[in-house]
C-alpha positions as CSV (number, residue, x, y, z in Angstrom):
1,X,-7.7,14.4,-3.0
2,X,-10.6,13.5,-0.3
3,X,-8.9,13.4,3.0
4,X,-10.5,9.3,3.8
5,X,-8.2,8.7,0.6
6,X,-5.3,10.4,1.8
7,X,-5.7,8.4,5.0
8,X,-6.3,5.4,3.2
9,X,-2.8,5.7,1.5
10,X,-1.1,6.2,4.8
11,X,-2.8,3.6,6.6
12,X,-1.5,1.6,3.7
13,X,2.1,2.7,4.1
14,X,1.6,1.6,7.9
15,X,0.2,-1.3,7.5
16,X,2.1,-4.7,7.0
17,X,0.6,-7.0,4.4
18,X,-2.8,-6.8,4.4
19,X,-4.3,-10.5,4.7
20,X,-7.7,-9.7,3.8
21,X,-9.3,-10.9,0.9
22,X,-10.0,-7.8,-0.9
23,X,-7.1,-5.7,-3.0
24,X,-6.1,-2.1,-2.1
25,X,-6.5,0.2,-5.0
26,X,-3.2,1.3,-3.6
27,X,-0.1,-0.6,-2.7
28,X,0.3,-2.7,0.2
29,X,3.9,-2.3,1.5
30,X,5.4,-4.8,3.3
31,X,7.8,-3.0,5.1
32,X,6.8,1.1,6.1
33,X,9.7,2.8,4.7
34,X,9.1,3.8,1.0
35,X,12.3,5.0,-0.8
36,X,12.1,8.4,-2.6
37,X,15.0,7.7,-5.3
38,X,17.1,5.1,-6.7
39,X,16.1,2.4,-9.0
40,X,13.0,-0.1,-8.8
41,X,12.4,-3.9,-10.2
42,X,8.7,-5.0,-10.4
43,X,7.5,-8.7,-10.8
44,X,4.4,-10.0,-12.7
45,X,4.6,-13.3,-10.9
46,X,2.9,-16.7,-12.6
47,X,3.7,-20.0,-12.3
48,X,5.2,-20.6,-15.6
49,X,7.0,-17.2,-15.8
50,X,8.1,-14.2,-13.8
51,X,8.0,-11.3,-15.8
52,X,10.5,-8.4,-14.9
53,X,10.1,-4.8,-15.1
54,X,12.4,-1.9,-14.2
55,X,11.9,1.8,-13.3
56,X,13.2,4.6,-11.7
57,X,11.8,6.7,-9.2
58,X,13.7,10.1,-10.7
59,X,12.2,9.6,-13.6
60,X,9.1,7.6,-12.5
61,X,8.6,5.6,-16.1
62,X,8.8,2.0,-16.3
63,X,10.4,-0.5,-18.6
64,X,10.2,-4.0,-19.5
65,X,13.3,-5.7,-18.8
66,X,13.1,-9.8,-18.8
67,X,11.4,-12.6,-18.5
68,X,12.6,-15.5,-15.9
69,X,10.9,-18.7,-17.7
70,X,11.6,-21.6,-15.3
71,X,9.8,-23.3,-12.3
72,X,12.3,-24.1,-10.2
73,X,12.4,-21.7,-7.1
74,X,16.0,-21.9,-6.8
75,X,16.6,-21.1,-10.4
76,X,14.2,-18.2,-9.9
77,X,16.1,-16.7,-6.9
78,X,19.3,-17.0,-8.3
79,X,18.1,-15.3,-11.5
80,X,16.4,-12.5,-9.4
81,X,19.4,-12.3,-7.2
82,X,21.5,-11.7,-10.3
83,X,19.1,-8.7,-11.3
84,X,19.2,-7.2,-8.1
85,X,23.2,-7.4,-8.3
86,X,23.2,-5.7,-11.7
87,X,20.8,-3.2,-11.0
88,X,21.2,-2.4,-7.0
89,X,17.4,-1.5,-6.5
90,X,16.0,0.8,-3.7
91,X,12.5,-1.2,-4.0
92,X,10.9,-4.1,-5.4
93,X,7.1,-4.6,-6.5
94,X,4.8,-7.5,-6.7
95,X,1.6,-7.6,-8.7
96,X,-0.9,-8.9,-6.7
97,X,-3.5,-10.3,-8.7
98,X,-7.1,-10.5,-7.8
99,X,-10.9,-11.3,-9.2
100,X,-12.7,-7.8,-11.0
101,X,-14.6,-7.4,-7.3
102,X,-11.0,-7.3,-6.0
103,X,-11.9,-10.5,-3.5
104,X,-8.1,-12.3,-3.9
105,X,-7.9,-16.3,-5.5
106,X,-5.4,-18.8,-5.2
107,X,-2.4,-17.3,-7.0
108,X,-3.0,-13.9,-4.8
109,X,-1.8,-16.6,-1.8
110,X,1.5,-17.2,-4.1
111,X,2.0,-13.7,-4.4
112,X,1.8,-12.6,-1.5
113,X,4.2,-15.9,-0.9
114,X,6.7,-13.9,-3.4
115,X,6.7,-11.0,-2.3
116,X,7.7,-12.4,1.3
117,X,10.3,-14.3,0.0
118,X,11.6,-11.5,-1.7
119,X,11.7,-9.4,1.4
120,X,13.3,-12.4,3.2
121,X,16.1,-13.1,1.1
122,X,16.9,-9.5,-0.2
123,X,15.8,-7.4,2.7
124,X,14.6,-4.7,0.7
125,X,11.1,-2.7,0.7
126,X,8.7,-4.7,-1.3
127,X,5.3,-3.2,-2.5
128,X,2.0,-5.4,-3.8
129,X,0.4,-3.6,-6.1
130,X,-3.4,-4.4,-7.8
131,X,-2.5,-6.1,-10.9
132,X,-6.1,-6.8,-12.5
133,X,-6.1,-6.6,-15.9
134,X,-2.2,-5.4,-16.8
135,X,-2.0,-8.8,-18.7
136,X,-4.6,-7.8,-21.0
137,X,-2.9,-4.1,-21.0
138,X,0.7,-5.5,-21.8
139,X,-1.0,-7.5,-24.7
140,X,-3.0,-4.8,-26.0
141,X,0.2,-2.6,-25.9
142,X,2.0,-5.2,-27.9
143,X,-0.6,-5.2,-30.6
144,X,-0.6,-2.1,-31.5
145,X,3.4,-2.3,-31.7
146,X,2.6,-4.6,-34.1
147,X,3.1,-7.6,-31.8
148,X,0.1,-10.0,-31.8
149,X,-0.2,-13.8,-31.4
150,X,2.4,-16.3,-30.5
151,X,5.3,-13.6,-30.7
152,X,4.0,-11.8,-28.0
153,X,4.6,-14.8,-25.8
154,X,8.5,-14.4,-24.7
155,X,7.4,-10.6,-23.8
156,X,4.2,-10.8,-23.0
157,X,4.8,-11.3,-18.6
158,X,7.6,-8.5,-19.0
159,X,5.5,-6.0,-20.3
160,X,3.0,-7.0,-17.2
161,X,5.9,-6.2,-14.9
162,X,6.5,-2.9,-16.8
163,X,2.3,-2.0,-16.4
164,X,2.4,-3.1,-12.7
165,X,5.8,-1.1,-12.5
166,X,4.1,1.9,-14.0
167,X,0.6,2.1,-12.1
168,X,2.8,2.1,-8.8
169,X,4.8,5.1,-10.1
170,X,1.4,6.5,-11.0
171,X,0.0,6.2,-7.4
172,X,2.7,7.2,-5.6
173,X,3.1,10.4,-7.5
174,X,-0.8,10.3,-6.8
175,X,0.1,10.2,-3.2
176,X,3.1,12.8,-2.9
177,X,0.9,15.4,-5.0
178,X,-1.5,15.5,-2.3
């Protein structure tokens, strides 16, 4: 790996949330400590839906693992707090979504919103990771299980989570391999 991209990764591990416009091909962390084990819930956050992913960093594969279908932000919480009970993760990640130039929109705002609030109330390590185009992955996936249409809906944001889940174990093996 170049060395500019190996200090880009750690600049990025430094860093707090990075409030530019453009998207990091690697996460932005909001806090600087990045666990090295234990287990890991990702988000695909929308507006409708919060699709849930979960992973472990042992193994580093990720797995769909619900969808949390209601609008109401105190629903939402207690849902997520209920997953974080059950499942006692080490780190959360938020997909932060972004144009194909990587220059951030409205919902990257929300995101970013999220992922704060998740850090707030939970006080765990939370990573943004680039999300462009895992919707179109997780639905492509669940074609060719034979999933296609209106049945992909209920799994559709889950299977996000588990792409956004998996292209952060992806760079961060990317990262410890250099």
């Amino acid at each position: 790996m170049p060395s500019s991209v190996r200090r880009e990764a750690l600049d990025v591990r430094r860093d707090a949330v990075d409030t530019s416009s453009f998207v990091p091909p690697y996460s932005s962390l909001l806090t600087p400590h990045v666990p090295q084990s234990g287990t890991v819930l990702a988000f695909d956050f929308g507006e409708r839906r919060i699709g849930v992913a979960l992973g472990d960093f042992g193994l580093g594969i990720a797995h769909p693992l619900a969808t949390i279908g209601t609008e109401s932000n105190d629903e939402r919480f207690a849902a997520i707090a209920a997953l974080i009970a059950e499942w006692k993760p080490a780190q959360l990640v938020v997909g932060l979504p972004a144009h194909m130039d990587g220059v951030e929109h409205d919902l990257s705002r929300l995101c970013r919103k999220f992922a704060n609030r998740l850090h707030g109330r939970f006080t765990l390590p939370v990573a943004l990771v680039d999300e462009r185009l895992t919707s179109a992955e997780a639905s492509q996936s669940l074609r060719e299980a034979g999933i296609g249409g209106r049945r992909q809906k209920p799994m559709l944001d889950q299977v996000a989570a588990q792409h956004i889940l998996q292209s952060y174990f992806d760079a961060q093996n990317h990262v410890q391999a250099a």
